[in-house]
Phi, psi and omega in degrees: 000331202281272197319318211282329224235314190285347208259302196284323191284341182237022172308174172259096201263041176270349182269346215239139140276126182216131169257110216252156172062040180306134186242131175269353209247341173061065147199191202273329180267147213284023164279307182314017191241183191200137166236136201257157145229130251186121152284103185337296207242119186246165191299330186190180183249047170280157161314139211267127141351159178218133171234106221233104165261149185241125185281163154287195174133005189090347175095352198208047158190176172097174165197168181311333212263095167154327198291358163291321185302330175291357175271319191317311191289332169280320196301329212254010165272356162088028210226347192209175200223143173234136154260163158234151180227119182289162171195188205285102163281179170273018143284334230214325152182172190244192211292127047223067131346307180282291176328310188271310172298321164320319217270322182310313210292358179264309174261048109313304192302309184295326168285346186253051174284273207325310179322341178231009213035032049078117165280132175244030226242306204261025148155243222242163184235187196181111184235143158255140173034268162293329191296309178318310187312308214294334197272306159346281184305336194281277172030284195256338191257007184295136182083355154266114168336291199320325216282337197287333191055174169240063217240145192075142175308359158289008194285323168315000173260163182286188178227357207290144160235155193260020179195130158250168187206088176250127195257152203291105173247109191309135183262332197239075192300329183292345184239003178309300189303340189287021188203132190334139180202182184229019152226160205269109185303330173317318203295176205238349140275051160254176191279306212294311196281006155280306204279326178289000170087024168171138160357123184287328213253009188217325151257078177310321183271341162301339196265273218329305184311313171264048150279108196306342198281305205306291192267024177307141165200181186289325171307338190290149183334168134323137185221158141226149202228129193231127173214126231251150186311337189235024188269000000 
């Protein structure tokens, strides 16, 4: 694991224009931000697909800084523009927070496409664990108000995205506990019921929101879904 994080840290970004702490949300604070990374040199001058990583972390750790390197094997074909987007933990607020800064962080990508060439037709997001759940949810939830928020100058673009790539990310907060774990999800310091402000099993219709399960419809993006048996 050591060699696999010293491998990622020491890729090779000499090819790449990367923009770093973008604020996406047109305010100060520094969770709300995002960094591009852009190919020097691309195959045509078509508008590039995007691929926008959202980090874990419990919903209460992690940060945006290391998610372009989970990008670099798409990025170095020169074929995608990669974002990683930070957003709002849940010491800092709840939930659905989260859901609205990822959300912002899309349409930001989307108003300023043409400014970077950018398709903005095209994507996709690709999360581990809180991230996975986030990526989920961007999945499943476009076009529900609540979920979309109103955060940032952007709110006339859309949030909808067209390719999801979620690592095991929770769907169900209410059934978490129904499957081997080595923490009790119920308990009211656990990461799903911090980020919703209260016991998931004593606020129920609050867990429903955030569950990526809650809004499946036929319209949604495409997902692949990577899970590990004992995850």
């Amino acid at each position: 694991a050591q060699d696999s994080r010293q491998k990622r840290s020491t890729r090779d970004w000499s090819g790449f224009k990367i923009t770093k702490d973008i604020a996406y949300a047109g305010t100060d604070h520094e969770r709300q931000r995002l960094d591009m990374a852009l190919p020097l040199k691309r195959r045509n001058d078509k508008p590039l697909p995007v691929i926008a990583y959202i980090h874990g972390g419990a919903w209460r750790a992690g940060s945006k800084d290391g998610g372009l390197n989970r990008l670099h094997g798409y990025l170095k074909t020169g074929q995608y523009a990669g974002v990683t987007i930070g957003y709002r933990l849940s010491q800092h607020a709840k939930w659905p927070a989260q859901i609205h800064d990822c959300k912002a962080a899309i349409r930001w990508i989307r108003a300023n496409a043409k400014k970077y060439n950018l398709d903005a037709n095209r994507i996709a997001v690709h999360g581990t664990s809180a991230g996975g759940h986030l990526v989920a949810m961007l999945g499943t939830s476009a076009g529900v108000e609540a979920m979309d928020g109103s955060i940032g100058p952007h709110t006339d673009q859309s949030t909808r995205v067209q390719c999801v790539i979620d690592y095991y990310g929770p769907t169900n907060f209410l059934r978490m506990n129904d499957f081997e774990s080595r923490i009790d999800h119920d308990a009211a310091d656990s990461p799903e019921s911090q980020l919703i402000g209260g016991a998931i099993q004593e606020n129920k219709k609050r867990a429903l929101t955030a569950d990526p399960i809650s809004y499946v419809d036929k319209g949604d993006a495409p997902f692949l879904i990577m899970h590990g048996t004992k995850d």
